[in-house]
CHARMM-style PDB file with segment names, atoms N, HN, CA, C and O in Angstrom:
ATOM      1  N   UNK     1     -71.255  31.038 -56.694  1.00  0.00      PROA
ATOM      2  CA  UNK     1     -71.563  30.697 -55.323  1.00  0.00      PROA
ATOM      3  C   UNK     1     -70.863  29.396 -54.892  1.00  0.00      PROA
ATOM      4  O   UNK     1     -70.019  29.335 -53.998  1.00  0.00      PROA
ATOM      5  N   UNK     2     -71.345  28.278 -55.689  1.00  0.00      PROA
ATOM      6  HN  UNK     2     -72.030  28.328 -56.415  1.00  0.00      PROA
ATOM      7  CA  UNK     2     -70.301  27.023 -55.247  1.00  0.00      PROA
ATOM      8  C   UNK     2     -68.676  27.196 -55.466  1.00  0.00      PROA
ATOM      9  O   UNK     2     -67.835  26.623 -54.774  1.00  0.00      PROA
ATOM     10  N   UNK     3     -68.410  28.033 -56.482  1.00  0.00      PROA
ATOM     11  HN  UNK     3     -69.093  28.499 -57.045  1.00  0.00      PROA
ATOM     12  CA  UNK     3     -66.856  28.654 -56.434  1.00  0.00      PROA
ATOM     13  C   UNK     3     -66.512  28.600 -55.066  1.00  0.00      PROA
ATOM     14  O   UNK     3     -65.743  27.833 -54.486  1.00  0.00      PROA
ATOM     15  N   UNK     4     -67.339  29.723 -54.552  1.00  0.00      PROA
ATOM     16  HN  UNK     4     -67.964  30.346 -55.023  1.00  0.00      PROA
ATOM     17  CA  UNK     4     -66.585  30.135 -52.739  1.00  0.00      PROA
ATOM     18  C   UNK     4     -66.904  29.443 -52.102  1.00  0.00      PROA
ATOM     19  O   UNK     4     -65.792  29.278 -51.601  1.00  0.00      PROA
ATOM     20  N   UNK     5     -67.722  28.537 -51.385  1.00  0.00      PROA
ATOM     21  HN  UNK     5     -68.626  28.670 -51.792  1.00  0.00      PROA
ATOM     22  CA  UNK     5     -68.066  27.381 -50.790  1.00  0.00      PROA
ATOM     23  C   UNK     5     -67.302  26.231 -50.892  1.00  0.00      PROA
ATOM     24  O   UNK     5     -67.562  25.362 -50.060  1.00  0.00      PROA
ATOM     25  N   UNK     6     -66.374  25.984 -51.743  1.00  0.00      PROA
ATOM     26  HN  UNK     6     -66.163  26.689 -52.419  1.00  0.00      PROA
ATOM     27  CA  UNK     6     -65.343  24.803 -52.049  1.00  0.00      PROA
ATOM     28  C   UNK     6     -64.382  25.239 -52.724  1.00  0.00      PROA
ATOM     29  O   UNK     6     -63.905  24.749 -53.747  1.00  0.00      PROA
ATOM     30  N   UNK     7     -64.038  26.280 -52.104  1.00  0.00      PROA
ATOM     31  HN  UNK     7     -64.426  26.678 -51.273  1.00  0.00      PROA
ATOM     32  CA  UNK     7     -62.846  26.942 -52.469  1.00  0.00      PROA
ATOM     33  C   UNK     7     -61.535  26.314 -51.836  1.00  0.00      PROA
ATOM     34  O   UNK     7     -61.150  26.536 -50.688  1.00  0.00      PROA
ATOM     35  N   UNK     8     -61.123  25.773 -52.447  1.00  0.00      PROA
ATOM     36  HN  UNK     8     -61.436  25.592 -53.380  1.00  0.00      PROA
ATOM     37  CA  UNK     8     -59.503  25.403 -51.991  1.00  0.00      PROA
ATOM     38  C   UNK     8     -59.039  25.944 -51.099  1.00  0.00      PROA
ATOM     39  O   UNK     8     -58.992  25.494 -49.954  1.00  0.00      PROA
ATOM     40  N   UNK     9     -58.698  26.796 -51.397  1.00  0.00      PROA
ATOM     41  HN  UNK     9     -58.736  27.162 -52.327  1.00  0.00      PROA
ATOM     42  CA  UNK     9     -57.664  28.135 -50.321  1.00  0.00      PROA
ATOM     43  C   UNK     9     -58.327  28.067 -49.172  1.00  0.00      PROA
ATOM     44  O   UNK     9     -57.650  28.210 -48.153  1.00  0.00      PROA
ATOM     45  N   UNK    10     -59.720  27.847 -49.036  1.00  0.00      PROA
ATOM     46  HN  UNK    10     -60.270  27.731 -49.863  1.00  0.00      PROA
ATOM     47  CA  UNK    10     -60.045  28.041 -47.435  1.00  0.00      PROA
ATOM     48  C   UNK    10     -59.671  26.772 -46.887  1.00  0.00      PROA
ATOM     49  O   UNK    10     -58.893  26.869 -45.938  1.00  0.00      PROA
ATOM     50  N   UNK    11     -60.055  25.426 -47.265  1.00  0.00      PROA
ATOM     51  HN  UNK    11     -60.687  25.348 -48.036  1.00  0.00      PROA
ATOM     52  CA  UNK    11     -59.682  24.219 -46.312  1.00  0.00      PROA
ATOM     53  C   UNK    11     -57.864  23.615 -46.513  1.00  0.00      PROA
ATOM     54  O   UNK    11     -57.680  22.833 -45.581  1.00  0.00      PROA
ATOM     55  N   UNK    12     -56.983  23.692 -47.097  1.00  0.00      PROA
ATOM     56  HN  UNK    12     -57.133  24.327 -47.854  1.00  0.00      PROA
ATOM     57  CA  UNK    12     -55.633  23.533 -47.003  1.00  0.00      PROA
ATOM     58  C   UNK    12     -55.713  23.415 -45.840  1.00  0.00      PROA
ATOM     59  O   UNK    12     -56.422  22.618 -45.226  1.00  0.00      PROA
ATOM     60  N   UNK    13     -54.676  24.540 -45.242  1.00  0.00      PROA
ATOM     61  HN  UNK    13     -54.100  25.188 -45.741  1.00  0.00      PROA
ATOM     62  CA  UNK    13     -54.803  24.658 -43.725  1.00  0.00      PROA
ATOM     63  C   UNK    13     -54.820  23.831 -43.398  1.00  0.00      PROA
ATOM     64  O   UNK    13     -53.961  22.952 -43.472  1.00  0.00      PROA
ATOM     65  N   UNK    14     -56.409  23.822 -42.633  1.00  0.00      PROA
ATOM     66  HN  UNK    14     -57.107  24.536 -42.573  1.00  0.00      PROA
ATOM     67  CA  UNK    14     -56.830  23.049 -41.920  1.00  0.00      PROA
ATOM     68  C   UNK    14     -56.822  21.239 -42.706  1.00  0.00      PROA
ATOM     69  O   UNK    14     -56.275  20.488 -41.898  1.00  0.00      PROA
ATOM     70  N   UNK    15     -57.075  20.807 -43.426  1.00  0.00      PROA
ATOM     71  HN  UNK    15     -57.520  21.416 -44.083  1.00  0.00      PROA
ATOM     72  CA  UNK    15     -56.597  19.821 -44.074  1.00  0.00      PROA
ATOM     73  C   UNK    15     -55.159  19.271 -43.226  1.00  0.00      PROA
ATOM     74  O   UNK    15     -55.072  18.395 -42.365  1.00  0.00      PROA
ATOM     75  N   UNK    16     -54.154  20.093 -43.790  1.00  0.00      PROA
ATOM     76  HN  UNK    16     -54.225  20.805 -44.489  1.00  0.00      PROA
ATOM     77  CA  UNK    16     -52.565  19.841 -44.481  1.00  0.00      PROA
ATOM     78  C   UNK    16     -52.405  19.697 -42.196  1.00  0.00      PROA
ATOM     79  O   UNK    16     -51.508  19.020 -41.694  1.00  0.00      PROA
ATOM     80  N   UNK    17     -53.281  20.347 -41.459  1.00  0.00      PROA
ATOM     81  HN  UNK    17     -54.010  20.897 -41.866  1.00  0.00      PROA
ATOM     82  CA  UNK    17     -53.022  20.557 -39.711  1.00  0.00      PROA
ATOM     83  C   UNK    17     -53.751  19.419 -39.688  1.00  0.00      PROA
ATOM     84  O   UNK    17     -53.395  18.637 -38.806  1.00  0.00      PROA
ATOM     85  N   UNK    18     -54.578  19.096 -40.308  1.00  0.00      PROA
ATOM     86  HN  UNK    18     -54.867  19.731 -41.024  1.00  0.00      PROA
ATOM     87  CA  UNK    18     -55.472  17.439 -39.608  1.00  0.00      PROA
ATOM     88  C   UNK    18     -54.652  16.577 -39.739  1.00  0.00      PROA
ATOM     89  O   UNK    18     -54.322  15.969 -38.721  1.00  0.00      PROA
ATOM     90  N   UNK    19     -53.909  16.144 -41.292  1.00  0.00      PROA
ATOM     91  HN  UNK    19     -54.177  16.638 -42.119  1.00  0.00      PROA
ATOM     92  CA  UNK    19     -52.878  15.082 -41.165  1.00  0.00      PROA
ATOM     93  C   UNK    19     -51.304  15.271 -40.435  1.00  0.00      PROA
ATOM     94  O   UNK    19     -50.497  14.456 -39.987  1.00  0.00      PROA
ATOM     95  N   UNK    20     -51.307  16.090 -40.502  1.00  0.00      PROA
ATOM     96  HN  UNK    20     -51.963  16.752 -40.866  1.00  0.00      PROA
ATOM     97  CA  UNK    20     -50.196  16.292 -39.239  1.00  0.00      PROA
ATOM     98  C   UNK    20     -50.550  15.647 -37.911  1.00  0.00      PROA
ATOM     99  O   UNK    20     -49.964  14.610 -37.602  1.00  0.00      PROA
ATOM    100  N   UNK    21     -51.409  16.143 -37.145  1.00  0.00      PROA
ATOM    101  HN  UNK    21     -51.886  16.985 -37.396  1.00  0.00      PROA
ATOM    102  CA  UNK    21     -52.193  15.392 -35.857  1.00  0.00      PROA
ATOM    103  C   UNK    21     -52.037  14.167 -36.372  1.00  0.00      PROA
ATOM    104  O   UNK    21     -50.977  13.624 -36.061  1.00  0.00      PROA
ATOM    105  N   UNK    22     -52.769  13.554 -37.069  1.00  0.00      PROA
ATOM    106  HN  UNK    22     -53.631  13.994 -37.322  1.00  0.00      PROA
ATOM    107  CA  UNK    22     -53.408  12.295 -37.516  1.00  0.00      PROA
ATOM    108  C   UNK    22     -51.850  11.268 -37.285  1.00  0.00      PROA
ATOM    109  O   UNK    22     -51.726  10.184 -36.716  1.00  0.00      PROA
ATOM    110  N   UNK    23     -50.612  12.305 -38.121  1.00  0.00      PROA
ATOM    111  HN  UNK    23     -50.713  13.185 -38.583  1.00  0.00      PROA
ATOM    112  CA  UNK    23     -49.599  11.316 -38.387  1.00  0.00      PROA
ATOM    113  C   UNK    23     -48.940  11.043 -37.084  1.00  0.00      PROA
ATOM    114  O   UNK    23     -48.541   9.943 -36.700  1.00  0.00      PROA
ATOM    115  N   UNK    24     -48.848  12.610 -36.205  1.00  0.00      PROA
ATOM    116  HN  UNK    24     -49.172  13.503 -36.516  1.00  0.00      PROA
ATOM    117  CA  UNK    24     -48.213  12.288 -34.911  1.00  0.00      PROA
ATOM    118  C   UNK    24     -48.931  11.147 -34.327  1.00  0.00      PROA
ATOM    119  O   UNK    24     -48.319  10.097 -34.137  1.00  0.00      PROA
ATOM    120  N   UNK    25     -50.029  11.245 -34.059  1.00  0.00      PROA
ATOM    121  HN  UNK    25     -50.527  12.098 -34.213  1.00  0.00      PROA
ATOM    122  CA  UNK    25     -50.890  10.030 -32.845  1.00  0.00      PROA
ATOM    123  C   UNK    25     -51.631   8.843 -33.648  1.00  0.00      PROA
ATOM    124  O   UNK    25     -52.593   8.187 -33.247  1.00  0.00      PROA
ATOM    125  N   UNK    26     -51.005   8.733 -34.781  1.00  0.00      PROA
ATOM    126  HN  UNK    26     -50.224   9.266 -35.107  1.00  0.00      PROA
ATOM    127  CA  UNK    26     -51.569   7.100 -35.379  1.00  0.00      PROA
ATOM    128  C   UNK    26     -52.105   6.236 -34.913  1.00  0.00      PROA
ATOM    129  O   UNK    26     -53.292   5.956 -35.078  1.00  0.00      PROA
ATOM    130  N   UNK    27     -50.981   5.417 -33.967  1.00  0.00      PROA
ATOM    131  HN  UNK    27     -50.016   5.644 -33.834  1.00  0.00      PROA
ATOM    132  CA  UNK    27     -51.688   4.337 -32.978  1.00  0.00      PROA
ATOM    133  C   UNK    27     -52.994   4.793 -32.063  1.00  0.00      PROA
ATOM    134  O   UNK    27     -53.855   3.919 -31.963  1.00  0.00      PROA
ATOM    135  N   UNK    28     -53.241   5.977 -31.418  1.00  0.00      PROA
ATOM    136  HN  UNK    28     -52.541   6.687 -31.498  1.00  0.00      PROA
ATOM    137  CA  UNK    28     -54.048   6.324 -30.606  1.00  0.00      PROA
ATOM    138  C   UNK    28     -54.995   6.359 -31.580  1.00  0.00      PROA
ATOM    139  O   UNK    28     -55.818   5.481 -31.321  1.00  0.00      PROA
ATOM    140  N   UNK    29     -55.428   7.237 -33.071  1.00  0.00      PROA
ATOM    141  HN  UNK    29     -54.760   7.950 -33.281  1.00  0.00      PROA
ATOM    142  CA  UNK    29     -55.971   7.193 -33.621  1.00  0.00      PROA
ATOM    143  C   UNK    29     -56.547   5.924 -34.085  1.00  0.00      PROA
ATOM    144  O   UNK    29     -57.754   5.759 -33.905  1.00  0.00      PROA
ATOM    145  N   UNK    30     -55.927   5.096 -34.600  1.00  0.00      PROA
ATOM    146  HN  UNK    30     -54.947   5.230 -34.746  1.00  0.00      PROA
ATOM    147  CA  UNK    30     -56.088   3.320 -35.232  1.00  0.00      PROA
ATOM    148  C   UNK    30     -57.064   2.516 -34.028  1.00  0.00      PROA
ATOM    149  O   UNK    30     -57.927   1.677 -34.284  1.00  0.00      PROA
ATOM    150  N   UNK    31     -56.734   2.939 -32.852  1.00  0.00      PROA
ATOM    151  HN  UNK    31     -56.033   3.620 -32.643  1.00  0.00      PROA
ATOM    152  CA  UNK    31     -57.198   2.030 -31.392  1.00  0.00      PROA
ATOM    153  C   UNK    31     -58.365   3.077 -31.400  1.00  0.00      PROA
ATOM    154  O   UNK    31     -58.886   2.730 -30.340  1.00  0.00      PROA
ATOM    155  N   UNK    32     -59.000   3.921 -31.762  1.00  0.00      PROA
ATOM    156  HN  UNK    32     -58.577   4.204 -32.623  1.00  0.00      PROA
ATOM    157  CA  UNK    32     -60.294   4.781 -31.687  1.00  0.00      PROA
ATOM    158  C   UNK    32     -60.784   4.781 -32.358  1.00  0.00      PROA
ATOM    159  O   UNK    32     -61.830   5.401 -32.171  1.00  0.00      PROA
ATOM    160  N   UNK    33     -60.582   4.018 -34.076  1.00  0.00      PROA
ATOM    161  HN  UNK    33     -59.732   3.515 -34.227  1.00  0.00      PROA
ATOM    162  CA  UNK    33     -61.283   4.018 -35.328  1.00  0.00      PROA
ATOM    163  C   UNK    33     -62.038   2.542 -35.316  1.00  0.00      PROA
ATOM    164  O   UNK    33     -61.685   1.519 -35.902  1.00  0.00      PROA
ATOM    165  N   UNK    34     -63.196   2.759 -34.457  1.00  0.00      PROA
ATOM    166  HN  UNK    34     -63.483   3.590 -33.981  1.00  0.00      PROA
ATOM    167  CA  UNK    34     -63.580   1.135 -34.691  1.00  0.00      PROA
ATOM    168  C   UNK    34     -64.408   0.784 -36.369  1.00  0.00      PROA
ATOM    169  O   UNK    34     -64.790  -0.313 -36.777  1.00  0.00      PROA
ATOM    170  N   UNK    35     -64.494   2.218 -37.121  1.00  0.00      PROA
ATOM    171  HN  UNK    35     -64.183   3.109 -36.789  1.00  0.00      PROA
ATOM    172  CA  UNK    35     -65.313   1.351 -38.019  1.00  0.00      PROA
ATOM    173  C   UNK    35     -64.354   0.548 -39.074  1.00  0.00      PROA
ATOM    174  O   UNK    35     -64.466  -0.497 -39.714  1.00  0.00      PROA
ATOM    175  N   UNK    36     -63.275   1.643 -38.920  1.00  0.00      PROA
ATOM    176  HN  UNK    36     -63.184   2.492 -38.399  1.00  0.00      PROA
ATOM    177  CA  UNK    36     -61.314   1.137 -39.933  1.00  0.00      PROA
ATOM    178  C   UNK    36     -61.234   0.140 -39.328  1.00  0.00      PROA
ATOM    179  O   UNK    36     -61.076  -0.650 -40.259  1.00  0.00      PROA
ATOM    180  N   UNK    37     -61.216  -0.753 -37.978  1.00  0.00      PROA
ATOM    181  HN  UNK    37     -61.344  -0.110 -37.222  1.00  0.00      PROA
ATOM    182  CA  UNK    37     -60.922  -2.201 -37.471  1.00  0.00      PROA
ATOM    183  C   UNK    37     -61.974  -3.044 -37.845  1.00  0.00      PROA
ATOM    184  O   UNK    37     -61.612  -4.204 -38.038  1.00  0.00      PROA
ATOM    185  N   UNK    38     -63.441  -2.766 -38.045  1.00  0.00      PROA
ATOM    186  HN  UNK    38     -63.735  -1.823 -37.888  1.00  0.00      PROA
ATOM    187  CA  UNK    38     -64.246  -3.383 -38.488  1.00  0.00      PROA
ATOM    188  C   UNK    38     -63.795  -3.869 -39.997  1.00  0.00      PROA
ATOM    189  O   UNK    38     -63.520  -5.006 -40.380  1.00  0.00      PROA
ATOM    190  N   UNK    39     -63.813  -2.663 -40.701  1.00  0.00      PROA
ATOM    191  HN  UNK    39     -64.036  -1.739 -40.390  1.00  0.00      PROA
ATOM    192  CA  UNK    39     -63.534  -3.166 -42.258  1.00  0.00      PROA
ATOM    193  C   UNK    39     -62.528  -3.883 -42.550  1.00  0.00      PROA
ATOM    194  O   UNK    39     -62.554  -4.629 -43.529  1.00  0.00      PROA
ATOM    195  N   UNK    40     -60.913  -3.722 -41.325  1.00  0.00      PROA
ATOM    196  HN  UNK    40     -60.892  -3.116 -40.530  1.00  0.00      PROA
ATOM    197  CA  UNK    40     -59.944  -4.228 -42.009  1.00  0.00      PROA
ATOM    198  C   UNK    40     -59.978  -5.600 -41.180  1.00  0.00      PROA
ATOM    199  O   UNK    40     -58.976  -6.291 -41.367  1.00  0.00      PROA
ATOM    200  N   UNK    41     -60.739  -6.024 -40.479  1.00  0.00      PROA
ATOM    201  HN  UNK    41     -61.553  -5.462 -40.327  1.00  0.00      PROA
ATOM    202  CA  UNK    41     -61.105  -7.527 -39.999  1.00  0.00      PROA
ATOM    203  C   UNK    41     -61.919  -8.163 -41.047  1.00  0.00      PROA
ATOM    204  O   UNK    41     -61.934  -9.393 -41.099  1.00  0.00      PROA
ATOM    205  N   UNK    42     -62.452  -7.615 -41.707  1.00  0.00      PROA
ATOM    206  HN  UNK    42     -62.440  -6.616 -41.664  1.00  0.00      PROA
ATOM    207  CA  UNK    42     -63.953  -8.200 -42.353  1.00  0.00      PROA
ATOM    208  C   UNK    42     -63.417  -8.166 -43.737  1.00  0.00      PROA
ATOM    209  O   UNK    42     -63.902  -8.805 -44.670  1.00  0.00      PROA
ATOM    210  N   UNK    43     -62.291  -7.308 -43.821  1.00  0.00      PROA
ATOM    211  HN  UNK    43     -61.897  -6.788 -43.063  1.00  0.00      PROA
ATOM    212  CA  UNK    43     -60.843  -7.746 -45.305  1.00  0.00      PROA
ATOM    213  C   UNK    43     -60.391  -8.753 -44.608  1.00  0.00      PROA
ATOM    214  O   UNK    43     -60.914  -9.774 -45.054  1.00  0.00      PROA
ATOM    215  N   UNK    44     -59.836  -8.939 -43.927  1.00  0.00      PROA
ATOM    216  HN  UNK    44     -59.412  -8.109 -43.564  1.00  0.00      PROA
ATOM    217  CA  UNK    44     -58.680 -10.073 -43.080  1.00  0.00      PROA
ATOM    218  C   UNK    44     -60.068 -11.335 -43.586  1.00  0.00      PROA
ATOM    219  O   UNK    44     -59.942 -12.005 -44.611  1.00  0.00      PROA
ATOM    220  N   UNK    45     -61.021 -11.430 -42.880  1.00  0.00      PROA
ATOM    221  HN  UNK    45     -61.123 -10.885 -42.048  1.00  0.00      PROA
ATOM    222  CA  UNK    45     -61.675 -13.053 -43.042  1.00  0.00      PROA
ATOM    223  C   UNK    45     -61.853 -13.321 -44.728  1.00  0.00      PROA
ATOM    224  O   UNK    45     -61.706 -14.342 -45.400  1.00  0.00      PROA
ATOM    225  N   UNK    46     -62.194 -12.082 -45.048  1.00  0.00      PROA
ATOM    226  HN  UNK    46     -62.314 -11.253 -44.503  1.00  0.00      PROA
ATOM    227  CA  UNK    46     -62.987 -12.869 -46.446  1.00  0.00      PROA
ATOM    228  C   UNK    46     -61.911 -13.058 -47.643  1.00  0.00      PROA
ATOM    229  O   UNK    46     -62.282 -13.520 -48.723  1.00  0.00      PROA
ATOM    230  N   UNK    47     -60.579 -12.688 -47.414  1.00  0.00      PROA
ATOM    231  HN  UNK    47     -60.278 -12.313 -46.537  1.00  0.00      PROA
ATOM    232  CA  UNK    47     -59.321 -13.270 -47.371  1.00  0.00      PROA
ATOM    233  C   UNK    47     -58.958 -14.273 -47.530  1.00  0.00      PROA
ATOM    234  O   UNK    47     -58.555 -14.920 -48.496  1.00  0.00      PROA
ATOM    235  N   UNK    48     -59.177 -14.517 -45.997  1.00  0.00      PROA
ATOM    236  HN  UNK    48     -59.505 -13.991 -45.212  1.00  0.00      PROA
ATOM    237  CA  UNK    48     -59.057 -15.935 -45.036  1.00  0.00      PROA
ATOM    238  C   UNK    48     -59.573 -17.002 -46.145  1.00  0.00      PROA
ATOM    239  O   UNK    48     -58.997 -17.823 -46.859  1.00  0.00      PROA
ATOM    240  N   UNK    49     -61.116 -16.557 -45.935  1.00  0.00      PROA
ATOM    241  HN  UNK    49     -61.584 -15.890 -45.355  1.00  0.00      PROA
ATOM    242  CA  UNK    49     -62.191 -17.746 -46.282  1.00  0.00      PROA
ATOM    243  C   UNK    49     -61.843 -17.968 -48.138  1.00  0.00      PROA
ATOM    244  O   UNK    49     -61.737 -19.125 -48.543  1.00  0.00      PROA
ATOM    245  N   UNK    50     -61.728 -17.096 -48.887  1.00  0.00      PROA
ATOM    246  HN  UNK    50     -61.813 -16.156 -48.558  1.00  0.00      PROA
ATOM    247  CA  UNK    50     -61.378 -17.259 -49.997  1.00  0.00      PROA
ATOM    248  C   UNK    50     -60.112 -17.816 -50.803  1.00  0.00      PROA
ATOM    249  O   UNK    50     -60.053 -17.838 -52.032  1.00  0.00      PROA
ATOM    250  N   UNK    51     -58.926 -18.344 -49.781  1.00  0.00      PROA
ATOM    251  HN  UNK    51     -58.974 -18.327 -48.782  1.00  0.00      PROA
ATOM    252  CA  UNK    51     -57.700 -19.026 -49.631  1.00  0.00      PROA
ATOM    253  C   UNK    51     -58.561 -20.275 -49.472  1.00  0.00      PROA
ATOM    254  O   UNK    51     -58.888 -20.744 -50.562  1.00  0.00      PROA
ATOM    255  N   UNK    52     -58.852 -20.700 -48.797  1.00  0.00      PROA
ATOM    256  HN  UNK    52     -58.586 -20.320 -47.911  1.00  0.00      PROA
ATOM    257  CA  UNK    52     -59.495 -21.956 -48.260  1.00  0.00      PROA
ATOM    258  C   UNK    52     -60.416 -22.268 -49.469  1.00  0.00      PROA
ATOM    259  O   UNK    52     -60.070 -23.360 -49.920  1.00  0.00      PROA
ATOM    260  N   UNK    53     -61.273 -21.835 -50.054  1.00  0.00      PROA
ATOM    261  HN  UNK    53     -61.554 -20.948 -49.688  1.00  0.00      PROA
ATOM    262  CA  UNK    53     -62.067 -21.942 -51.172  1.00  0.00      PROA
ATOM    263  C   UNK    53     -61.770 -22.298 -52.285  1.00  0.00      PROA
ATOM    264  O   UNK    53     -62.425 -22.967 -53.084  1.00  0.00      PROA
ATOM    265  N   UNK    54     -59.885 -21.478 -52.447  1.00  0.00      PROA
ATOM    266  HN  UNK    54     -59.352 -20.935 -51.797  1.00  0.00      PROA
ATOM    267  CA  UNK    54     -59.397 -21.938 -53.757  1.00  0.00      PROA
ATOM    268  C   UNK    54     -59.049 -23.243 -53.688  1.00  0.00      PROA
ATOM    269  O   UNK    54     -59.340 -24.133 -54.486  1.00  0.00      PROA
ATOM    270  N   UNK    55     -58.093 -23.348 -52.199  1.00  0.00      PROA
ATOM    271  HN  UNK    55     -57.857 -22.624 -51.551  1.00  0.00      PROA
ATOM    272  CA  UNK    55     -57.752 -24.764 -51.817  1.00  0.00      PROA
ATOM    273  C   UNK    55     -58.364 -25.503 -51.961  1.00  0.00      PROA
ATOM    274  O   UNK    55     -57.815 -26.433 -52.553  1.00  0.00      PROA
ATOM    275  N   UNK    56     -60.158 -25.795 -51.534  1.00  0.00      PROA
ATOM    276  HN  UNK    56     -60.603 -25.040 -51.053  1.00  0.00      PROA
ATOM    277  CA  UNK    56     -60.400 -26.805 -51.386  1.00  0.00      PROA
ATOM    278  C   UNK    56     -60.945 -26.975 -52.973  1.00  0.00      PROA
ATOM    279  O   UNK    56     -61.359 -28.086 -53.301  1.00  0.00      PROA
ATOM    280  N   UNK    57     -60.946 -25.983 -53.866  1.00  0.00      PROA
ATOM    281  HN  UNK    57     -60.609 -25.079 -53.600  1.00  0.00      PROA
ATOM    282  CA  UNK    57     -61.434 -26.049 -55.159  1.00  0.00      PROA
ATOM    283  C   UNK    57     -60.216 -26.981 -56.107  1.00  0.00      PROA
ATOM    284  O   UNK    57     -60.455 -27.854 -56.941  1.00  0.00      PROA
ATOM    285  N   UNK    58     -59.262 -26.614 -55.789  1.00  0.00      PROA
ATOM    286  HN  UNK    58     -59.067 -25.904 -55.112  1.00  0.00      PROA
ATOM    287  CA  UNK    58     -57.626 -27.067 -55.888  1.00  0.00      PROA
ATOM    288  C   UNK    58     -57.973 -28.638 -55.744  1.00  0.00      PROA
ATOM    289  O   UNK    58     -58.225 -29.212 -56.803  1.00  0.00      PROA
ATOM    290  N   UNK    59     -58.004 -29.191 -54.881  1.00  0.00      PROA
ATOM    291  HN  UNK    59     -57.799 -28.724 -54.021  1.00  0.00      PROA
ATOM    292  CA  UNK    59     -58.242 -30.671 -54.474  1.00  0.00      PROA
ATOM    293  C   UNK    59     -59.092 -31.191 -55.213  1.00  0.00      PROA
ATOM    294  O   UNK    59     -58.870 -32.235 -55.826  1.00  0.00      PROA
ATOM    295  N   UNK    60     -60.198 -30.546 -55.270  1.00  0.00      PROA
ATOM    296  HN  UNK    60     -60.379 -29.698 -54.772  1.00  0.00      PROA
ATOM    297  CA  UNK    60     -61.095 -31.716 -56.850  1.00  0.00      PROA
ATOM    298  C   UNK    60     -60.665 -31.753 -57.832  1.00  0.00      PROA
ATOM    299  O   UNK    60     -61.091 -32.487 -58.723  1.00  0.00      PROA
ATOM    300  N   UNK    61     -59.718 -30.987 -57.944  1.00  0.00      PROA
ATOM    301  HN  UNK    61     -59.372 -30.390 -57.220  1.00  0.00      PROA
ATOM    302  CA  UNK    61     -59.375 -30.579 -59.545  1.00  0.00      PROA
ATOM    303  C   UNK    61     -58.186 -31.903 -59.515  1.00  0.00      PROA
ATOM    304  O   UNK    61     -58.589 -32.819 -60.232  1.00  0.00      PROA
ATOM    305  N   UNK    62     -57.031 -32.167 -58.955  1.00  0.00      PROA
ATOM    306  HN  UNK    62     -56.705 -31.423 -58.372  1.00  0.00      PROA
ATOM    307  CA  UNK    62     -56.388 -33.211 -58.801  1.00  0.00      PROA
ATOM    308  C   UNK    62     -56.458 -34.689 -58.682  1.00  0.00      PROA
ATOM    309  OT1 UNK    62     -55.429 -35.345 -58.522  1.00  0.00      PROA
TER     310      UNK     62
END
C-alpha cells in the first residue's frame, strides 16, 4: 500500500514541471517567499552579530 502512495513514477512530472516554473520566475518567486527572506535575514544578522563577537573577543585577547 505505501509502495503506491509514494511511488516515484507518479510525482516526477509534476516535480521535474514545478522546478521548471520555479526556475523561469525566480525573482517573482524570491519577492513572494517571505518565510525564505525571513530566514535568510535572520542568517544575515546572526552572522553579523557573531563577527563582532569574535572581534570584540579578539581585543581582550591582545
Amino acid at each position: 500500500m505505501i509502495n503506491l502512495r509514494f511511488d516515484k513514477q507518479l510525482f516526477v512530472a509534476d516535480f521535474l514541471q514545478r522546478l521548471e516554473l520555479l526556475q523561469k520566475g525566480i525573482a517573482a518567486h524570491r519577492k513572494s517567499n517571505f518565510t525564505g527572506s525571513m530566514l535568510m535575514h535572520h542568517t544575515m544578522q546572526s552572522t553579523k552579530f557573531m563577527s563582532k563577537w569574535i572581534e570584540e573577543k579578539n581585543k581582550k585577547q591582545d
